[in-house]
N, C-alpha and C positions, 0 to 999 in steps of 0.2 A: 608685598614687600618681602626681600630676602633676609634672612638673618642671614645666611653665607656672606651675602653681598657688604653688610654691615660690618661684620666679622673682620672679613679680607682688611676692610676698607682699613677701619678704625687699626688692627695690627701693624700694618704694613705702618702708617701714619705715625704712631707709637715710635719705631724703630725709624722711620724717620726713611732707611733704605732698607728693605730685606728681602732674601728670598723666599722662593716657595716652603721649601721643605723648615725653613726658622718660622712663618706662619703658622706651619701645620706644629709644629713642636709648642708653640707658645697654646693656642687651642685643644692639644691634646693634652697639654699640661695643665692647663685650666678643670681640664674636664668636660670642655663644650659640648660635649652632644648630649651630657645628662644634662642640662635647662635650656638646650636649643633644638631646635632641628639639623642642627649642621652634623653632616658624617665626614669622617677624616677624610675621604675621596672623593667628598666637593668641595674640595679648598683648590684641589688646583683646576678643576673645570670653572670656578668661580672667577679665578685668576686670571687662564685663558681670556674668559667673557669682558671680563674689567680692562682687559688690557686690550681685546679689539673694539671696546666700546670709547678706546682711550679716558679711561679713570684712574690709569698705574700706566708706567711706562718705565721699559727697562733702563737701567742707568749705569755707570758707572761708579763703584762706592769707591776708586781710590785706592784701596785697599793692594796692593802690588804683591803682598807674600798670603798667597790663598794658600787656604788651610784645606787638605781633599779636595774632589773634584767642581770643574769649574760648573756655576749655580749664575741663573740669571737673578741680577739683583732689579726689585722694581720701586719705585717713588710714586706716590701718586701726583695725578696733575694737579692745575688748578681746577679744572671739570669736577676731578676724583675727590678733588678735598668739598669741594661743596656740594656733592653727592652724599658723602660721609656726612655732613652735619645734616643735610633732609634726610638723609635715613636716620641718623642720631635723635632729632626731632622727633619726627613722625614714631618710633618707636617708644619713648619715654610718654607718649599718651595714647599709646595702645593699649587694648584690654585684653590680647593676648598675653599670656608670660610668656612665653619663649621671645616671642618679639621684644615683649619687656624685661626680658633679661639679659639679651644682647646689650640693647641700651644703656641697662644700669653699667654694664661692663664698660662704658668709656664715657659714665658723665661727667669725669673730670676733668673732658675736654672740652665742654663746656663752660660759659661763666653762670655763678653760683645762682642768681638770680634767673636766666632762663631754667634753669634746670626748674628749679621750683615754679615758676609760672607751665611750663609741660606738665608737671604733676599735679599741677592744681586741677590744669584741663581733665586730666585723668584721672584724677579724683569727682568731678563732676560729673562724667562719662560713667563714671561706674555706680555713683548714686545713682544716678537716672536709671542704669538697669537694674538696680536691686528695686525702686522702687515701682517698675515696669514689671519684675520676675514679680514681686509681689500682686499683683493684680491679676494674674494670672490664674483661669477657673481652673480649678483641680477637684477630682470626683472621688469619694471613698471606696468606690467600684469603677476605675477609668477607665473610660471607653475610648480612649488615644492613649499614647505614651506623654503626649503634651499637656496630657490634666492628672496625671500621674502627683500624689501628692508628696511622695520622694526624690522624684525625678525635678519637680520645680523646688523643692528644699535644697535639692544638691547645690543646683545654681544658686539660688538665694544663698547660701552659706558660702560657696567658691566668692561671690563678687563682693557678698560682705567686709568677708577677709580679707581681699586684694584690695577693696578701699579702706579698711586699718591697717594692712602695711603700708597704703599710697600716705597715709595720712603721719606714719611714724614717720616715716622718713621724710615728708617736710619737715614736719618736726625737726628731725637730726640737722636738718640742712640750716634753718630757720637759728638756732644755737649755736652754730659753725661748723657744727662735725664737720670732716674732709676737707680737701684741697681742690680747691677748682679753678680753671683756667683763669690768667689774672691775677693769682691773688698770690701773696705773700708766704715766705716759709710760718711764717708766725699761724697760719690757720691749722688746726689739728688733721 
């Protein structure tokens, strides 16, 4: 799975119509490539891809009094919009972060209750490996890197952590924190 691909999607979606280089602004302004993999000059290779894979499609925004020069604007399809939500999915119970950080970036395009059922999966998925990392022989003299008794604490500690923030943040969601698709100004 692409986080670019995710990226693009969910931006473009956001804004409803935009060009390339308002993408890349909205991503650079984020900060994207410190918690993804995405570099500022795969947004528009990404773009290209989406647009001949028909996921976005350039459009017409209306707009009659352009401001500098002329910029293709794109929409996504209906293809593109249900591409976004299997990437949105699939990402929000990955045990990557970066994949899982794309995610968190547009799950309020989600409604409140799938969100929290993807994290639950993902919460699941990540006990299992701590208590799989935990099983793991490790030697006080390792004869692998894989019996290494720091090398298996590292992970034991990385996937510990990521299933106490999987679990804060049902929490959050579970009390109402945030706004999520569907739901009313009334939610914080």
């Amino acid at each position: 799975m692409s986080s670019a691909r995710l990226l693009v999607l969910g931006t473009i979606l956001r804004h409803g119509i935009a060009h390339g280089y308002a993408v890349y602004q909205d991503l650079a302004s984020w900060r994207a490539e410190t918690w993804t993999n995405v570099k500022p000059g795969s947004i528009y290779h990404a773009m290209e891809k989406l647009e001949s894979q028909g996921l976005i499609e350039a459009v017409d925004s209306g707009d009659r009094v352009k401001r500098g020069p002329a910029r293709t604007e794109y929409a996504l399809t209906e293809q593109g919009k249900a591409e976004f939500v299997s990437l949105l999915e699939a990402a929000l119970k990955n045990n990557d972060i970066q994949l899982y950080a794309a995610g968190i970036a547009f799950m309020e395009l989600l409604p409140r209750e799938r969100i929290m059922a993807l994290l639950k999966e993902r919460l699941a998925s990540l006990r299992d490996s701590a208590a799989f990392l935990k099983t793991l022989p490790i030697e006080a003299l390792p004869s692998a890197p894989s019996r290494h008794p720091e090398l298996v604490g590292v992970w034991v500690g990385y996937v510990e952590c990521a299933a106490s923030a999987t679990q804060n943040l049902i929490q959050s969601l579970a009390e109402g924190k945030y706004r999520f698709l569907g739901e009313s100004e009334g939610k914080s």
